[in-house]
C-alpha positions in Angstrom: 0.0 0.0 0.0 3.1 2.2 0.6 4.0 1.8 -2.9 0.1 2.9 -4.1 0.7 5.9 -2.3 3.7 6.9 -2.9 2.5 6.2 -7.1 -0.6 8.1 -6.2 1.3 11.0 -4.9 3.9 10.9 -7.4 1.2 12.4 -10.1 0.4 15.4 -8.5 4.0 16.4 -6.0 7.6 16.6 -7.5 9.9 14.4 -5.1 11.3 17.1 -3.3 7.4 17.7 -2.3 6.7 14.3 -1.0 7.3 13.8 2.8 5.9 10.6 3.5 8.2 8.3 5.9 9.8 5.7 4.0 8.9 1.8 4.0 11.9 1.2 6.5 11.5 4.0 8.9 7.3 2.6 9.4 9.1 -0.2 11.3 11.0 1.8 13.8 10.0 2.3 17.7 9.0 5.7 17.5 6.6 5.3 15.1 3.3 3.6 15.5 1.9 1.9 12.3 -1.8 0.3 11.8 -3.6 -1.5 8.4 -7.4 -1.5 8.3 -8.4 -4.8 6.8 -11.8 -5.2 4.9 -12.9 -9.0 4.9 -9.5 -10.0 5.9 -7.9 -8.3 3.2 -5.4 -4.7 3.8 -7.3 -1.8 2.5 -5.7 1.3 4.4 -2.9 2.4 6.5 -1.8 4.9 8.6 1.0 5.7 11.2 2.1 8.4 14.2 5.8 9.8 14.5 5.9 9.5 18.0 8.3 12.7 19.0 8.9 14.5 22.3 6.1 16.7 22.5 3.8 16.0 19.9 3.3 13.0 17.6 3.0 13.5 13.8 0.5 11.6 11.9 2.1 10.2 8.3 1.5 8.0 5.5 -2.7 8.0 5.6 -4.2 6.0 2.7 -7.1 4.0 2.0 -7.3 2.0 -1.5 -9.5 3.7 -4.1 -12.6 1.1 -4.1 -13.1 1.5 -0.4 -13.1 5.0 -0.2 -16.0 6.4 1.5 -16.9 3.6 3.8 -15.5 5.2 6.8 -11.6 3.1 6.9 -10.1 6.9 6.7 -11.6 8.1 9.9 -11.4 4.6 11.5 -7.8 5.0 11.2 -7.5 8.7 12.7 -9.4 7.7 15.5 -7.3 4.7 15.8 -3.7 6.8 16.1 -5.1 9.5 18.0 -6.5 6.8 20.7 -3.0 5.4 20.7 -1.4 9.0 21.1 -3.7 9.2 24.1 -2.9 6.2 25.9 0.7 7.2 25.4 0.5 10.8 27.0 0.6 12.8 24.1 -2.1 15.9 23.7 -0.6 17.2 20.3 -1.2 16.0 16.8 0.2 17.5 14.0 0.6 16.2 10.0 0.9 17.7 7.0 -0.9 16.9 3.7 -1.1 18.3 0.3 -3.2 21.3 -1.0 -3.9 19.0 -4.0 -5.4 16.2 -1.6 -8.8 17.8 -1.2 -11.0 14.5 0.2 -7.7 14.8 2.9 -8.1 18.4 4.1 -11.8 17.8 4.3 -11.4 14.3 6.1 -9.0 16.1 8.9 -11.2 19.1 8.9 -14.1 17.1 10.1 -11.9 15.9 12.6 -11.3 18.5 14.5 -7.4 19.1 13.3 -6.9 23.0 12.4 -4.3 24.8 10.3 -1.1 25.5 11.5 2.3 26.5 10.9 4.8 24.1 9.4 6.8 22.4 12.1 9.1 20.3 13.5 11.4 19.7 10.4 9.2 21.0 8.0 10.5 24.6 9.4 13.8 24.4 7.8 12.6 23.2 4.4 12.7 25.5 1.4 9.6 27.3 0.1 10.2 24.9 -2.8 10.0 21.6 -0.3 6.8 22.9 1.2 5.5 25.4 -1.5 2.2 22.9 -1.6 2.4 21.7 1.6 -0.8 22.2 4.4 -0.2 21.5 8.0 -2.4 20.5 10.4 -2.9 20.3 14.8 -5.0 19.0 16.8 -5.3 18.8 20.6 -6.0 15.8 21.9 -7.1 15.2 25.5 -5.3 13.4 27.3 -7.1 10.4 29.5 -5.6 10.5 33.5 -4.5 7.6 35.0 -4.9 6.5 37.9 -1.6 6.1 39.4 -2.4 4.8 42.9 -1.7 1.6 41.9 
């Protein structure tokens, strides 16, 4: 599915444009990766960059015949619950101004737009030129520590 995205995104964004984390660093600690599966079979994905004060929600995608049915938001709900449970009240992502059924499905979610961040800040107005970033504070569930 990494591969369908990375062609889908290919058509619309020059490489220096695409900011998507690659196949290999999906699979690393800090990063929290989940596939919706329809009928047993993978139909979307989607991860969270886990950094030190926010976490950074990457590589979203849900195959083309499925759209629609809900896997999208499934998945959001999904990484921000995960953020949660980990202590983190900050979400942040960035998505293309070309990926319209995107903005619209983080709109609805409650994420607003923000500044570019983390390393997105030292990019060139080339790298980022078509780039929309996104926040969202997340509340964060207490614990009960007596225990």
């Amino acid at each position: 599915m990494i591969d369908e995205l990375d062609r889908e995104l290919a058509q619309d964004y020059p490489p220096e444009q695409q900011h998507g984390l690659s196949l290999e660093a999906i699979f690393q600690p800090d990063v929290l990766f989940f596939v919706a599966r329809l009928d047993g079979v993978a139909v979307g994905c989607g991860g969270v960059a886990l950094f030190a004060t926010f976490g950074e929600v990457k590589r979203m995608y849900v195959r083309e015949h499925v759209r629609g049915r809900g896997i999208a938001q499934a998945l959001l709900a999904r990484i921000e619950s995960e953020a949660q449970q980990r202590g983190y009240d900050v979400l942040r992502l960035e998505t293309g101004e070309l990926q319209p059924a995107a903005i619209r499905l983080y709109e609805r979610a409650g994420y607003r737009r923000c500044e570019a961040f983390g390393d997105y800040v030292a990019m060139t107005q080339a790298e980022i030129e078509l780039s929309v970033f996104f926040e969202k504070r997340l509340a964060v569930a207490v614990r009960n520590r007596s225990s």
